[in-house]
VOZA-791742 format. One record per residue (C-alpha): y, x, z. Coordinates in nm, 3 decimals, padded with zeros to 5 digits. Each point is the difference from the previous one (the first is absolute). Example, Ala and Ser with C-alpha at 12.3 -4.5 7.8 and 13.67 -1.06 7.14 Angstrom:
BEGIN
REC,Y,X,Z
REC,-00.450,01.230,00.780
REC,00.344,00.137,-00.066
***
This chain:
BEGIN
REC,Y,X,Z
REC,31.067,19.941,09.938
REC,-00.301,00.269,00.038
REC,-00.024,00.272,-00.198
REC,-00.262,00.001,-00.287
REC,-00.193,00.256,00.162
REC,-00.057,-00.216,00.325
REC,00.003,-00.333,-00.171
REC,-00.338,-00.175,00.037
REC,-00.010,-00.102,-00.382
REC,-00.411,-00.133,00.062
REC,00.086,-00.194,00.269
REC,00.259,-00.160,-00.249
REC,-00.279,-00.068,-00.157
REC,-00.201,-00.103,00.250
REC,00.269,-00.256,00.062
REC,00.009,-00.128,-00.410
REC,-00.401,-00.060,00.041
REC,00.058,-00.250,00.317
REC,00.286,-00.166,-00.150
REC,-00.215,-00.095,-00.361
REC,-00.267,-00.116,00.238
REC,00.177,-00.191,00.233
REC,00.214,-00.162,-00.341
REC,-00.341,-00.021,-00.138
REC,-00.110,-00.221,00.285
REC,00.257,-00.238,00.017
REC,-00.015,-00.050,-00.372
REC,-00.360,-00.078,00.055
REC,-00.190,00.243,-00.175
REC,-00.109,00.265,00.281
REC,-00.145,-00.144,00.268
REC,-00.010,00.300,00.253
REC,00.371,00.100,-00.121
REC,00.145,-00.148,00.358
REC,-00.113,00.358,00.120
REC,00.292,00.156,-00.157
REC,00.234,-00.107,00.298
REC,-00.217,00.220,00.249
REC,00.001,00.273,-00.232
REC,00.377,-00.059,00.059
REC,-00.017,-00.044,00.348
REC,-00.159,00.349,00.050
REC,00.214,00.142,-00.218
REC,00.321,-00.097,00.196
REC,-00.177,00.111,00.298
REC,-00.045,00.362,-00.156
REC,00.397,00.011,-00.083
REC,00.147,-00.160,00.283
REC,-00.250,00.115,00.328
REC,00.071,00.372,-00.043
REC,00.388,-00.055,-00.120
REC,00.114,-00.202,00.384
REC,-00.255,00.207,00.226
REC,00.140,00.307,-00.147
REC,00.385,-00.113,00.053
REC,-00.104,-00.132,00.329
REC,-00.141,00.353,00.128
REC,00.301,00.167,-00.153
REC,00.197,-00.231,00.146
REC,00.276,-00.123,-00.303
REC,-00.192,-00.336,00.003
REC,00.174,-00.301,-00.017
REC,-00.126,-00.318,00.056
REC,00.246,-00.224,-00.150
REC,00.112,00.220,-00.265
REC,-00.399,-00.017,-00.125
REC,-00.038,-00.365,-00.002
REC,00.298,-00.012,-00.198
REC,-00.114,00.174,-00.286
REC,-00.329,-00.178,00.011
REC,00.261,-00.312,-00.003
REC,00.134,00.155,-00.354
REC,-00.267,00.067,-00.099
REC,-00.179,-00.336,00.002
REC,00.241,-00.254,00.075
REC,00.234,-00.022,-00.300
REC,-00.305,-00.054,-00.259
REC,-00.121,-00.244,00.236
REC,00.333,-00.216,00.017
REC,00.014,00.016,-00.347
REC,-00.315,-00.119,-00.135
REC,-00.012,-00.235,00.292
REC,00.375,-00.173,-00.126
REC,-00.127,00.031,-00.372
REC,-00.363,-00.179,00.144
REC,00.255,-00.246,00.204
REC,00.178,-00.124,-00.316
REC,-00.266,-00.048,-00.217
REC,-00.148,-00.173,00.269
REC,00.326,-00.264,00.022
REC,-00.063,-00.030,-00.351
REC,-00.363,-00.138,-00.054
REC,-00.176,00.024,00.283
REC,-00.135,-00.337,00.226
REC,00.121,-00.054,00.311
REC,-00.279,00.161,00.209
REC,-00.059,00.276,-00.183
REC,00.321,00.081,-00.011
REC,00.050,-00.033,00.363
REC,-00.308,00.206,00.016
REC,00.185,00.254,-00.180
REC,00.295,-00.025,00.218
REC,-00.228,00.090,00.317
REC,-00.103,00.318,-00.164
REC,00.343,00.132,-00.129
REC,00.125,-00.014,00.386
REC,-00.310,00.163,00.067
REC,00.004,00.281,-00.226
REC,00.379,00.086,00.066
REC,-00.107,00.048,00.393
REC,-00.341,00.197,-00.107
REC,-00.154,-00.306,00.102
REC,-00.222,-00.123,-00.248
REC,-00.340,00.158,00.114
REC,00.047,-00.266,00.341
REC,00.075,-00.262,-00.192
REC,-00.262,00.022,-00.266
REC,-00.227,00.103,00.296
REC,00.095,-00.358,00.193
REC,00.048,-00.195,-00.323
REC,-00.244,00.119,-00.288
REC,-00.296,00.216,00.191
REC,-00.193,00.043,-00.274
REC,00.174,00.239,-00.246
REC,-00.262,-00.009,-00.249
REC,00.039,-00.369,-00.044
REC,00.346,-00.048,-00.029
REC,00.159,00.261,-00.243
REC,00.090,-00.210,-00.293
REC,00.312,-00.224,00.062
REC,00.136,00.179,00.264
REC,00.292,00.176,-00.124
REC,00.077,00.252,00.322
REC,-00.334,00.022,00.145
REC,-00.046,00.390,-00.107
REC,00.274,00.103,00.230
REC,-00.227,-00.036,00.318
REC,-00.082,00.392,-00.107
REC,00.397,00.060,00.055
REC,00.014,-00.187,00.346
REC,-00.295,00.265,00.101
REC,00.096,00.264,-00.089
REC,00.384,-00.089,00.169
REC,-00.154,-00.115,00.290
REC,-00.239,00.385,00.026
REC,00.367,00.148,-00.076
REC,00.170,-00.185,00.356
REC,-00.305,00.076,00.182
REC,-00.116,00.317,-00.045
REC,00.330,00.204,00.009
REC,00.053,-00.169,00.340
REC,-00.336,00.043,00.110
REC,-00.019,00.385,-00.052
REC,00.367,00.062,00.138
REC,-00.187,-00.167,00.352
REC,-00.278,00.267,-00.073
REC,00.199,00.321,-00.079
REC,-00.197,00.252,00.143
REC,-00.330,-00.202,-00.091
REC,00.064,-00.063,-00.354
REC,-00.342,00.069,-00.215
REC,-00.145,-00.093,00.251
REC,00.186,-00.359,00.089
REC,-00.078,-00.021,-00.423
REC,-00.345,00.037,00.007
REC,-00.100,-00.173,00.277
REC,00.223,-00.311,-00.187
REC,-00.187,00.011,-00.259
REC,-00.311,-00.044,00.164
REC,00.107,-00.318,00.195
REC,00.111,-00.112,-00.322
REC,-00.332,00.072,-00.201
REC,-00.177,-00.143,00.294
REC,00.175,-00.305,00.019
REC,-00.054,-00.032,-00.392
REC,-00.377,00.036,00.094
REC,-00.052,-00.242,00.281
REC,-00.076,-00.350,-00.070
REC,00.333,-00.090,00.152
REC,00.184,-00.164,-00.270
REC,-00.001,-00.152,-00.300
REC,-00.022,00.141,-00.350
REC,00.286,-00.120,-00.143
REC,00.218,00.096,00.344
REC,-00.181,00.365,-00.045
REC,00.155,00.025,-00.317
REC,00.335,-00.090,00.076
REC,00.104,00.140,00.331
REC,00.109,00.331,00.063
REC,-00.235,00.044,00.316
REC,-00.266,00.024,-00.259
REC,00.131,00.189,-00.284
REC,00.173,00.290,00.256
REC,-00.281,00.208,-00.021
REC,00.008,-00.012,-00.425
REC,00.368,00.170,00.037
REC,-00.044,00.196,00.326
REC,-00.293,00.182,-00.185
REC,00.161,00.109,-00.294
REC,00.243,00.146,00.231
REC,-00.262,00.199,00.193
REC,-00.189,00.098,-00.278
REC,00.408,00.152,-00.110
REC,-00.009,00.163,00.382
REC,-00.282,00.148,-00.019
REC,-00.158,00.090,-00.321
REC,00.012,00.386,-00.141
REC,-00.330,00.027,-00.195
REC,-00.075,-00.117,-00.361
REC,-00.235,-00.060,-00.211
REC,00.010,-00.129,-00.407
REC,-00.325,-00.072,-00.037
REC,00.036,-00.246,00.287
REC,00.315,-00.107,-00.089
REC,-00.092,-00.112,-00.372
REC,-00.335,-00.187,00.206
REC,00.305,-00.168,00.233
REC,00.139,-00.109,-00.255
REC,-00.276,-00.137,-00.206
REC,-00.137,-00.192,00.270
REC,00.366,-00.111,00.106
REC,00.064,-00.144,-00.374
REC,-00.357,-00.180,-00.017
REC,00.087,-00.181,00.346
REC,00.326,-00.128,-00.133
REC,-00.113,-00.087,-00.361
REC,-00.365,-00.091,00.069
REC,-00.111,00.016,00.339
REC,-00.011,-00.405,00.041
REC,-00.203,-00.006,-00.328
REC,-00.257,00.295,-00.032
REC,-00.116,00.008,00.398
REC,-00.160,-00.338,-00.093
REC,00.057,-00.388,00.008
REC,-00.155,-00.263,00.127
REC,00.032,-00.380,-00.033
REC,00.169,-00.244,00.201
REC,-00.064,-00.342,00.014
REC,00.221,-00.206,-00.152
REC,00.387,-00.060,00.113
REC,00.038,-00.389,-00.075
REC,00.381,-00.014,00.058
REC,00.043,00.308,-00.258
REC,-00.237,-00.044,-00.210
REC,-00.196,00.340,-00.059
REC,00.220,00.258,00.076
REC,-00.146,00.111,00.285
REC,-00.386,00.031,-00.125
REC,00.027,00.401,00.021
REC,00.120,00.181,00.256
REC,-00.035,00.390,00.024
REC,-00.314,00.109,00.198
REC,00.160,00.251,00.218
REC,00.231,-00.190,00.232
REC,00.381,00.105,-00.077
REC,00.035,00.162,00.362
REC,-00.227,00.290,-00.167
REC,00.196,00.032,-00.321
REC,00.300,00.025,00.167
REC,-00.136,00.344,00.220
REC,-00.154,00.096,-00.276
REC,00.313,-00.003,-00.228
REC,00.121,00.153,00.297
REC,-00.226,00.297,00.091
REC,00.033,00.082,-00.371
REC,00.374,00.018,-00.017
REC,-00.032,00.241,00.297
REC,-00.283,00.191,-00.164
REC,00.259,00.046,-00.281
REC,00.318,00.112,00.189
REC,-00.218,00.248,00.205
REC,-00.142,00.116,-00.327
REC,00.295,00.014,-00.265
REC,00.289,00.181,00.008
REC,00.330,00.100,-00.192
REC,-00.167,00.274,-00.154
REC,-00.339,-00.179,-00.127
REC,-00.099,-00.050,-00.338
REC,00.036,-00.404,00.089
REC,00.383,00.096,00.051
REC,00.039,00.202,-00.302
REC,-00.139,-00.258,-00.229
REC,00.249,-00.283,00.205
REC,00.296,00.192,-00.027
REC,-00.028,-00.043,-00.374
REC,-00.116,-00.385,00.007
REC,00.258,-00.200,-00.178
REC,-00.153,-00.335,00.140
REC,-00.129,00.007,00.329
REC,00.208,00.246,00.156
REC,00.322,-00.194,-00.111
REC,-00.198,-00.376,00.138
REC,-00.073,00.183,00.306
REC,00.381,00.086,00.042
REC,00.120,-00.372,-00.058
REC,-00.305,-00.121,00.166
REC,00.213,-00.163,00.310
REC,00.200,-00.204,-00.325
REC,-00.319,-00.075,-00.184
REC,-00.124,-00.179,00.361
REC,00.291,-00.177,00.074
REC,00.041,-00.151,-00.397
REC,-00.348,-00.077,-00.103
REC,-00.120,-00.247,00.222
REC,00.316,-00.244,-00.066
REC,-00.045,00.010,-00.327
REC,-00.358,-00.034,00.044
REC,00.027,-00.358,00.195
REC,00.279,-00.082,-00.171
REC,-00.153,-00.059,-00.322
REC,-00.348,-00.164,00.188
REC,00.263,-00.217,00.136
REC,00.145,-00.115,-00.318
REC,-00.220,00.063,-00.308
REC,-00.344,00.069,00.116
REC,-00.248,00.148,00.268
REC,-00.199,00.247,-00.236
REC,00.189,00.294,-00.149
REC,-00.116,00.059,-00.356
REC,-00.017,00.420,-00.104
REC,00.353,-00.087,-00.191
REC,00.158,-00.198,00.295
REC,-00.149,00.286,00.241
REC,00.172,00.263,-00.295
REC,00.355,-00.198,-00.003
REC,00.057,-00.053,00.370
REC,-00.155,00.377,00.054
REC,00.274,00.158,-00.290
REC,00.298,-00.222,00.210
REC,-00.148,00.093,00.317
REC,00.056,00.432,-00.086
REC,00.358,-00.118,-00.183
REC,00.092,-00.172,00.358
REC,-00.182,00.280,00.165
REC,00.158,00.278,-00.110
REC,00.351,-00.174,-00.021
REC,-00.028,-00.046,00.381
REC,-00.138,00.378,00.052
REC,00.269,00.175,-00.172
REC,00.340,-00.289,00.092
REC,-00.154,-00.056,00.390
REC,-00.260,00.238,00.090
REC,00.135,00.319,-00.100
REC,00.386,-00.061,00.015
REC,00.082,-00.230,00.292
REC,00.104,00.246,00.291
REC,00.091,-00.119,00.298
REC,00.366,-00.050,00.088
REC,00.261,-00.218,00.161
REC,00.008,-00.179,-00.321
REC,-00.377,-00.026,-00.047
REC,-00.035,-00.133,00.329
REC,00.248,-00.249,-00.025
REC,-00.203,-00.122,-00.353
REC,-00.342,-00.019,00.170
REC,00.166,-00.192,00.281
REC,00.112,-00.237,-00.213
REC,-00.292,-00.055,-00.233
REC,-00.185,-00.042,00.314
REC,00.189,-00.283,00.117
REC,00.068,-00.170,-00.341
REC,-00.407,00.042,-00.051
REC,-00.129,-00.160,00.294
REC,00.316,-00.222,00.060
REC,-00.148,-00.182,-00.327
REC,-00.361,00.040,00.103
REC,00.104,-00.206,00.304
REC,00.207,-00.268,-00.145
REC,-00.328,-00.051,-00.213
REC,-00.278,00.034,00.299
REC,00.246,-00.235,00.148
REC,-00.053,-00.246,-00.277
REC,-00.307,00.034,-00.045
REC,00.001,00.147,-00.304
REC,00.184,-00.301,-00.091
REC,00.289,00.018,-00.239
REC,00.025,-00.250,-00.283
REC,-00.198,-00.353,00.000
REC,-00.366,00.013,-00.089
REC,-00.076,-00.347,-00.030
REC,-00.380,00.067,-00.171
REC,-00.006,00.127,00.339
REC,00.184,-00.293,00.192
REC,00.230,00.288,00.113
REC,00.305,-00.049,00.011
REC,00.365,00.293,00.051
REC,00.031,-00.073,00.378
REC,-00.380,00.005,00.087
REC,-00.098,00.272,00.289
REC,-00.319,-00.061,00.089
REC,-00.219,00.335,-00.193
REC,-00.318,-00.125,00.122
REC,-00.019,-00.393,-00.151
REC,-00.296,00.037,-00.224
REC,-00.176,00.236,00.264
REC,00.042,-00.243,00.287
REC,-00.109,-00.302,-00.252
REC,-00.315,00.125,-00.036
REC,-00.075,00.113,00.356
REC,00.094,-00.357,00.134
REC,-00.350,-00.069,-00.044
REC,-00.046,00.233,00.310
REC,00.085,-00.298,00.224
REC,-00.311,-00.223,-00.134
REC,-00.181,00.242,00.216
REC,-00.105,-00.276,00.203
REC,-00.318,-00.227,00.096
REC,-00.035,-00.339,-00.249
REC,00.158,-00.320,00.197
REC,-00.299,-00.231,00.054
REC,00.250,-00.266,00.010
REC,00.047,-00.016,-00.372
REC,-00.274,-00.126,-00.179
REC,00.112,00.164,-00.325
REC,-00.200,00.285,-00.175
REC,00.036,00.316,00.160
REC,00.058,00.289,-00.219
REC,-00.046,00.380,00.146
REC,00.157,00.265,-00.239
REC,-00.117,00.390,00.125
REC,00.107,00.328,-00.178
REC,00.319,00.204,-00.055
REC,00.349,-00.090,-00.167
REC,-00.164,-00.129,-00.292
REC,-00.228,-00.259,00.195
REC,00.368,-00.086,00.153
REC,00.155,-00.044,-00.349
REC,-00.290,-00.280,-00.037
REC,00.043,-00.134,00.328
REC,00.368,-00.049,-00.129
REC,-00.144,-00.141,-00.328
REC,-00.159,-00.279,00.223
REC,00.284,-00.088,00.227
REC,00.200,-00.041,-00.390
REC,-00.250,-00.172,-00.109
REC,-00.035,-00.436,-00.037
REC,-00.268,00.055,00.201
REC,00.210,00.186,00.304
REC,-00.052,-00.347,00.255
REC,-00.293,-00.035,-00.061
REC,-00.110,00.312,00.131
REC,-00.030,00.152,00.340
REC,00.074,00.415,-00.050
REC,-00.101,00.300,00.236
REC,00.013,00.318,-00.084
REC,-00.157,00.355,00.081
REC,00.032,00.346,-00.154
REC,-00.351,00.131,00.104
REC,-00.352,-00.118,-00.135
REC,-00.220,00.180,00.231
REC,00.195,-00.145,00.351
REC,00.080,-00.323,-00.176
REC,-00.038,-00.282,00.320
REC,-00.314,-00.153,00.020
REC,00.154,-00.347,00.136
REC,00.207,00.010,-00.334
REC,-00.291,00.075,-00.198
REC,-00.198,-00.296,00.101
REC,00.257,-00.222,-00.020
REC,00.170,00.029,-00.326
REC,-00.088,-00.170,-00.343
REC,00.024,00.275,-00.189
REC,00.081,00.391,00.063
REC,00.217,00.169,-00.307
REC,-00.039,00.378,00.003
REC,00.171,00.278,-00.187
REC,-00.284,00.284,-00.024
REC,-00.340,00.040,-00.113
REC,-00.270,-00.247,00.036
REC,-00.252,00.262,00.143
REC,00.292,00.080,00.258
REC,-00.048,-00.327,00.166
REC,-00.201,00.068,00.287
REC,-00.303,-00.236,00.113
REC,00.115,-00.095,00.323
REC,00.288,-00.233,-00.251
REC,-00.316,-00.166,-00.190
REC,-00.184,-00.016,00.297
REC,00.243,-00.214,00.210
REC,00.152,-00.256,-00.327
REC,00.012,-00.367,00.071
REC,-00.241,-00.203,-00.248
REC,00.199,-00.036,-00.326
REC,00.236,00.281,00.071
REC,00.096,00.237,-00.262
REC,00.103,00.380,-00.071
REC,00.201,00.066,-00.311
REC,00.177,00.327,-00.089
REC,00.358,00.051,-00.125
REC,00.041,00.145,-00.273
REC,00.262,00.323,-00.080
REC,00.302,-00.020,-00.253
REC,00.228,00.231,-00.137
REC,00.374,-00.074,-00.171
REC,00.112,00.323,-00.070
REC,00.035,00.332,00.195
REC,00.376,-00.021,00.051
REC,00.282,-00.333,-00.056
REC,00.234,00.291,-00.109
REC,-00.163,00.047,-00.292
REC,00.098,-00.369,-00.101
REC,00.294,-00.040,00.174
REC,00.220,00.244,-00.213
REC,-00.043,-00.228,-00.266
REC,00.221,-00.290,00.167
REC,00.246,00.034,-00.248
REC,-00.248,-00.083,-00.283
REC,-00.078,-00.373,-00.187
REC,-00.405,00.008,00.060
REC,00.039,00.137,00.380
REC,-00.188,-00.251,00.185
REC,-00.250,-00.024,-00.277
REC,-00.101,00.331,00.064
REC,-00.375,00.086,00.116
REC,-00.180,00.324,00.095
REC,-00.364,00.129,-00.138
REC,-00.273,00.025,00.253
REC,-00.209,00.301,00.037
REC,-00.332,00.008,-00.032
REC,-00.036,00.129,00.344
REC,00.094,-00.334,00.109
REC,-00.220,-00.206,-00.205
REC,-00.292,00.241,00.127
REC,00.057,-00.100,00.351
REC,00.049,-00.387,-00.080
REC,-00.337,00.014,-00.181
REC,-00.189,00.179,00.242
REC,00.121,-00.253,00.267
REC,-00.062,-00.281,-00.168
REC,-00.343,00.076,-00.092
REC,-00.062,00.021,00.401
REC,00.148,-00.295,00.090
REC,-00.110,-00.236,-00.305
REC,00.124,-00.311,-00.006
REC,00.150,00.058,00.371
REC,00.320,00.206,-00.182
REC,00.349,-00.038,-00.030
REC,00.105,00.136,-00.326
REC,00.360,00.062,00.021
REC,-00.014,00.278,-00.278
REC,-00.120,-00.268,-00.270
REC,00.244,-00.266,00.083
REC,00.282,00.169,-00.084
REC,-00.148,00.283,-00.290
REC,00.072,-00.096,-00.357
REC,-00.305,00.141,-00.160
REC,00.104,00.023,-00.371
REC,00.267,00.312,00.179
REC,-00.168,00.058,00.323
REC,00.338,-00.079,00.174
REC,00.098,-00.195,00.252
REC,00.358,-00.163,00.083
REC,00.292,00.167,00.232
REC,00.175,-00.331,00.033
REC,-00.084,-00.354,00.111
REC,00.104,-00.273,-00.212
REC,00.286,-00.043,00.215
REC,00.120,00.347,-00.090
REC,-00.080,00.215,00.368
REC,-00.195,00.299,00.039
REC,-00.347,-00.117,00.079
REC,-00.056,00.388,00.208
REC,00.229,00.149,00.158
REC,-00.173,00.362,-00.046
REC,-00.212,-00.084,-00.256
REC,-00.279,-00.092,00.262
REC,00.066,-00.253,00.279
REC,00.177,-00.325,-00.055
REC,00.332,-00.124,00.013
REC,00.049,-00.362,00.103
REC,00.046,-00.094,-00.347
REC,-00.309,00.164,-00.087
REC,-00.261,-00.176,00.292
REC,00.167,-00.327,-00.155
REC,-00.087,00.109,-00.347
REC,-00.362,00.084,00.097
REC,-00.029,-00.292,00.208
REC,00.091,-00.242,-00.317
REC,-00.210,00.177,-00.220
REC,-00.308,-00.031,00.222
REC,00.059,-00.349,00.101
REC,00.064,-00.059,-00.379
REC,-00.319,00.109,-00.081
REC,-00.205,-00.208,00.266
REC,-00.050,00.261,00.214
REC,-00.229,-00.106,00.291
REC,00.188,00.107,00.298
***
């Protein structure tokens, strides 16, 4: 422990402002909050950088002996809430999401999350909500910096600062260049070295300060991670027709500049501030912030299960008193975890004998599950049954229409149908092939509007298209057989999560159960439909009750008629396809 007169009380903090923001963002309510984990991320770099290159020079560094205590550090909270995550999971949780869940508990125990959210999910600000362990790809970073860069600087002892800051160029540079993806920018540690490696040089090497531009470091700093996606300026999108509207704003200043913004003013701050300042005084005496920057790493880890698991199970918007409840438990768990794990677990024969074995136990279980495939009871709303493997059914189901990727046969006079979009044009090409009408159809299918095949076009009876009407291009009018039609498909919506409904199983009126619609929904289905006319397939009205503005969760026959809420189980194309062909519906 430091002594109060060298403790950095304002970088404590520092460290309470990121972890309200980033809490703040995965409750929903600050959109720019992500920026709290590189706040972190420099922050570990000004601790750690300085700490090994100073042992290394001295010589009394040891390699192993560091990892290990970043081990016990990290690892025991993240066995822990990954078991506790595990076993609610076995509990209540459907078989692919809890196979899902599986994946990322091995992950997280090897500091391997930020690859597998970087192959799997891509797009972090997409997929936050039901994904219990997806935070810990900031944990798998900064592991990953603490095995390389050690190892790297013991190669360049007598070239140390330098070896650092030429690093850290590469690694800006490569966050620069056009190389890569977004989403793989944000996850892999190629791209985030230089946010640690910095705070570490800006440690090496600073000696001057300055309050006045340390309290304008830190104003800018808390604007970027409370409101720099808001007050730098919006713009609109156009609409997102699987989602509904969720996606009509997106911050005007692409996220890449945020992020070196947050950045360049969390190093305007440490070069600024120090123990001494007036920022310090006042944080020494904080009885809030200082004390949530100390159990920030336990605040991380908790809040984000919580979090998803009650989107899972109850419902996707946290009110201010659901936000208040699962904030209060998360400080309670918090700060149980701080003082029982954090600051009392020392490393020992004993202690590493108990990690062993809660690492085995752990992902022993995680694998029995993945090798399940998440399943472990019957689900028969599902057609799953204790003994099914295959984690990808209702995935694969929907893709199958991948292999009517083919020219029409001119050797069956029977009307040829050509269905073009994305998964949800699939889901109706499924609805067809369920459908009375399945032989007496011809299907072909392709994803893409604008490189749709011309010999498909002209031949075809009629052309069904999930998309805008103005996004059909004229080269498709142009080149339709006399008679031949375009119609659009229609988007639906039954629920954001089967969780929600499936905890109920237990209950009388489960498969009477329906979900409310939001409005966003409604807007898109009533935009589209006044472009296509009378050339629309209204799947939203066929199933909404409009006394409630709900729509069902079950078919008659008692299945799931989604299997995320979105896409279509078999069950569910059957449904559709009855209720379509019930009402007449010219196919």
């Amino acid at each position: 422990m430091r002594s109060s007169e060298k403790y950095r009380y304002d970088l404590d903090v520092l460290k309470g402002l990121a972890i309200v923001a980033v809490v703040l963002y995965h409750a929903g309510w600050c959109k720019s909050g992500y920026l709290g984990v590189d706040v972190f991320l420099v922050l570990n770099g000004y601790f750690v950088v300085p700490q090994v290159i100073r042992q290394i020079k001295e010589r009394r560094f040891h390699y192993f002996d560091f990892l290990e205590k970043k081990l016990f550090r990290l690892l025991p909270l993240v066995l822990l809430i990954s078991g506790l995550s595990l076993a609610i999971g076995y509990w209540g949780m459907l078989p692919n999401d809890f196979r899902f869940l599986s994946e990322e508990a091995v992950a997280s125990s090897v500091f391997g999350n930020n690859i597998l959210q970087a192959v799997t999910t891509q797009n972090y600000w997409a997929a936050i909500y039901h994904k219990v362990l997806m935070h810990t790809w900031f944990l798998g970073v900064l592991m990953q910096f603490y095995v390389v860069f050690p190892f790297l600087m013991l190669l360049m002892r007598s070239r140390m600062k330098l070896a650092l800051v030429l690093l850290t160029l590469l690694s800006l540079l490569f966050y620069l260049l056009p190389i890569d993806t977004i989403g793989d920018k944000y996850y892999l540690l190629p791209y985030r070295f230089f946010e640690i490696a910095v705070g570490g040089i800006v440690a090496l090497y600073s000696r001057r300060r300055s309050s006045s531009l340390s309290y304008l470091s830190l104003g800018c700093l808390l604007l970027m991670i409370f409101f720099g996606a808001f007050t730098i300026g919006e713009r609109e999108m156009p609409y997102n027709l699987v989602g509904g509207t969720n996606t009509i704003r997106e911050s005007f200043l692409p996220r890449e500049v945020l992020l070196l913004l947050t950045v360049s003013f969390a190093i305007g701050y440490l070069l600024a501030s120090s123990r001494e300042s007036k920022i310090s005084f006042f944080a020494k005496r904080s009885k809030i912030l200082a004390p949530l920057g100390r159990i920030s790493l336990s605040i991380f880890l908790w809040h984000q299960p919580l979090f998803a698991f009650y989107r899972y199970f109850f419902a996707d918007e946290l009110s201010i008193s659901v936000l208040f409840t699962l904030v209060i438990i998360t400080l309670l768990l918090s700060a149980f975890t701080y003082y029982i794990i954090e600051r009392r677990l020392m490393i020992s024969k004993v202690s590493r004998i108990c990690l062993v074995l809660a690492f085995l136990a752990v992902n022993a279980f995680a694998l029995w599950v993945y090798q399940r495939g998440g399943v472990v009871r019957d689900v028969p709303e599902l057609d799953i049954y204790d003994g099914s493997v295959d984690p990808t059914v209702f995935e694969r189901y929907t893709d199958r229409i991948y292999q009517y990727d083919h020219e029409f046969s001119a050797d069956q006079p029977i009307k040829k149908i050509l269905i073009v979009g994305n998964s949800f044009a699939r889901d109706f090409a499924n609805i067809l092939l369920q459908s009375p009408q399945r032989d007496s159809i011809q299907l072909s299918y392709h994803y893409g509007i604008e490189d749709c095949p011309i010999s498909r076009i002209r031949q075809c009876d009629r052309i069904y298209f999930f998309g805008w009407r103005h996004q059909v291009p004229d080269v498709i009018w142009q080149n339709l057989k006399h008679g031949a039609e375009v119609w659009g498909i229609g988007t639906k919506n039954h629920g954001t999560c089967n969780g929600i409904f499936y905890k109920n199983r237990y209950r009388s009126d489960y498969f009477a159960q329906r979900t409310t619609i939001r409005e966003d929904f409604h807007t898109v289905n009533r935009m589209l439909k006044a472009e296509w006319q009378d050339k629309y397939v209204d799947l939203l009205s066929l199933t909404l009750q409009s006394s409630d503005n709900t729509v069902p969760i079950f078919t008659e026959d008692q299945h799931f008629i989604t299997y995320d809420g979105l896409h279509l189980t078999p069950s569910g194309t059957r449904y559709y396809g009855q209720l379509l062909s019930g009402l007449g519906f010219p196919w």
